[in-house]
C-alpha atoms as a printed R data frame, in Angstrom:
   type eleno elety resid chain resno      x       y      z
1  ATOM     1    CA   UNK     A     1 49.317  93.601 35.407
2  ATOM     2    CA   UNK     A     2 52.238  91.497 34.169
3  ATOM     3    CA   UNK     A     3 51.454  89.781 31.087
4  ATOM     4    CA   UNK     A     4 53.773  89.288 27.650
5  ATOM     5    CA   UNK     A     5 54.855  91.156 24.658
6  ATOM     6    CA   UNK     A     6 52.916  90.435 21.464
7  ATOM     7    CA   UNK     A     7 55.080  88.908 18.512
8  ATOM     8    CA   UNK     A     8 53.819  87.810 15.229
9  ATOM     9    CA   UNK     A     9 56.404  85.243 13.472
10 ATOM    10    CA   UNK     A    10 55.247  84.650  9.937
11 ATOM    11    CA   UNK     A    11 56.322  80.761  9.180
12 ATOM    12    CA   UNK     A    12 56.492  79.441  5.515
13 ATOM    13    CA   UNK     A    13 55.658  75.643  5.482
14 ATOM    14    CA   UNK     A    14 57.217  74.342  2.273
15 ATOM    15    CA   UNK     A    15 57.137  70.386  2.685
16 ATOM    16    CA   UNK     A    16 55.139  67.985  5.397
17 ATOM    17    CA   UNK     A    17 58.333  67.458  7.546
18 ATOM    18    CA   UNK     A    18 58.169  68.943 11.439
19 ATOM    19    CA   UNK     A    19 59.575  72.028 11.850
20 ATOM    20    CA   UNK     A    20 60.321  73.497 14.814
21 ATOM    21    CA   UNK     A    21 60.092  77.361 15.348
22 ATOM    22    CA   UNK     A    22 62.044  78.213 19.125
23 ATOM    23    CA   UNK     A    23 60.913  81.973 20.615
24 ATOM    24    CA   UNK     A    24 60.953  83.281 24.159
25 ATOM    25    CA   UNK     A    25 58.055  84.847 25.345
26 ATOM    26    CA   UNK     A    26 59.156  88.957 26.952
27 ATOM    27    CA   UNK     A    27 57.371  90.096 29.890
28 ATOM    28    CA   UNK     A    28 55.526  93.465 29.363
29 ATOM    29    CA   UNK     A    29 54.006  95.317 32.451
30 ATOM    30    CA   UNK     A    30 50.447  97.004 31.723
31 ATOM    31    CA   UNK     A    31 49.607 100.133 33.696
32 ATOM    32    CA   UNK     A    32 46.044  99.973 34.756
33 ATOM    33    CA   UNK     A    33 43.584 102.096 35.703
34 ATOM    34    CA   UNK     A    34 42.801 102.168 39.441
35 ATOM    35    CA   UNK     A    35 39.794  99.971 40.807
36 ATOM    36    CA   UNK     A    36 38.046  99.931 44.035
37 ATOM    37    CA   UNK     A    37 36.835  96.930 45.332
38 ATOM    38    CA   UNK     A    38 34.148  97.023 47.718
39 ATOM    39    CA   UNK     A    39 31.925  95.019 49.675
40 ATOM    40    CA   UNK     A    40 28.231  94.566 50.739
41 ATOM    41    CA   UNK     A    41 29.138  94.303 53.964
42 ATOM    42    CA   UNK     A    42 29.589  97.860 55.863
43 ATOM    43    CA   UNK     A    43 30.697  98.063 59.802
44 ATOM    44    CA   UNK     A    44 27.506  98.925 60.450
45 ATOM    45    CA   UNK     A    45 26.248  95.073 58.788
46 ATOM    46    CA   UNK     A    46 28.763  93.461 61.919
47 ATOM    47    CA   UNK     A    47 27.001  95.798 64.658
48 ATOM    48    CA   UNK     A    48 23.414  94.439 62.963
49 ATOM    49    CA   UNK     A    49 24.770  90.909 63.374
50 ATOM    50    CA   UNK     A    50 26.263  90.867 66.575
51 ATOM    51    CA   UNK     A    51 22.796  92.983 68.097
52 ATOM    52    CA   UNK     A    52 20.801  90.237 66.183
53 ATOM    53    CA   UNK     A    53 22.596  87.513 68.029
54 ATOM    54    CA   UNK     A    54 21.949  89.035 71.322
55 ATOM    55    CA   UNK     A    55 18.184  89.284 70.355
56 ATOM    56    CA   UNK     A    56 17.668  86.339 69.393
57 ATOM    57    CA   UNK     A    57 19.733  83.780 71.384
58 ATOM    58    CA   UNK     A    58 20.091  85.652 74.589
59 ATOM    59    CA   UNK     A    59 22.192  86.633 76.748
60 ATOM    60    CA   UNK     A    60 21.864  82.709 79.359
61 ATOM    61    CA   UNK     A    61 25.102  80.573 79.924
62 ATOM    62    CA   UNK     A    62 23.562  78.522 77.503
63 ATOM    63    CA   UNK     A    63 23.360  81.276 74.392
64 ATOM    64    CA   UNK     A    64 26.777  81.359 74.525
65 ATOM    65    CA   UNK     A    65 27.279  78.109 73.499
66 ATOM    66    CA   UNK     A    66 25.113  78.442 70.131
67 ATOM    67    CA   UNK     A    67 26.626  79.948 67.083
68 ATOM    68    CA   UNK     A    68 24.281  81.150 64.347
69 ATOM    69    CA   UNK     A    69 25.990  79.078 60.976
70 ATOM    70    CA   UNK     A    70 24.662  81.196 58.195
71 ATOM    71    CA   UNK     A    71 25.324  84.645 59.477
72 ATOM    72    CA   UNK     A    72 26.426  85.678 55.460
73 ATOM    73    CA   UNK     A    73 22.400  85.125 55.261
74 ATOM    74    CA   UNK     A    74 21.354  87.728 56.867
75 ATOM    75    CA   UNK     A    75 20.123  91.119 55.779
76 ATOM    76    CA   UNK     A    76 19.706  94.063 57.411
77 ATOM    77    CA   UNK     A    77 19.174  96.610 54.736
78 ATOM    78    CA   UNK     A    78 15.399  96.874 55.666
79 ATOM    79    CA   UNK     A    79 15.369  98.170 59.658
């Protein structure tokens, strides 16, 4: 992760005029630990789907032409 160097600047406000404090902000590189990302959705979840669709539309001319709309719906962690 790129982020920035910490810097304290201790400022001393003496009277009720503006005073302007100029700093540049370093870049610092963190090393983190390694993450996995994953999903809920295995290979086996798109062969459930696409057997699904083929079950219930069809196989007709005309079941080609639907298109189930909500397919992120569907669960097959039951079968």
């Amino acid at each position: 992760m790129v982020g920035f160097e910490r810097k304290n600047q201790n400022v001393l406000l003496t009277s009720k005029k503006t005073t302007i404090i100029n700093f540049q902000l370093e870049t610092h590189v963190y090393k983190l630990d390694e993450i996995s990302v994953t999903t809920k959705r295995d290979y086996d979840w798109i062969g459930d789907a696409e057997l699904f669709r083929k079950n219930f539309l069809g196989s007709s001319v005309n079941s080609k032409e639907c298109k189930i709309i909500n397919r992120e719906t569907l669960d097959f962690s039951n079968h």
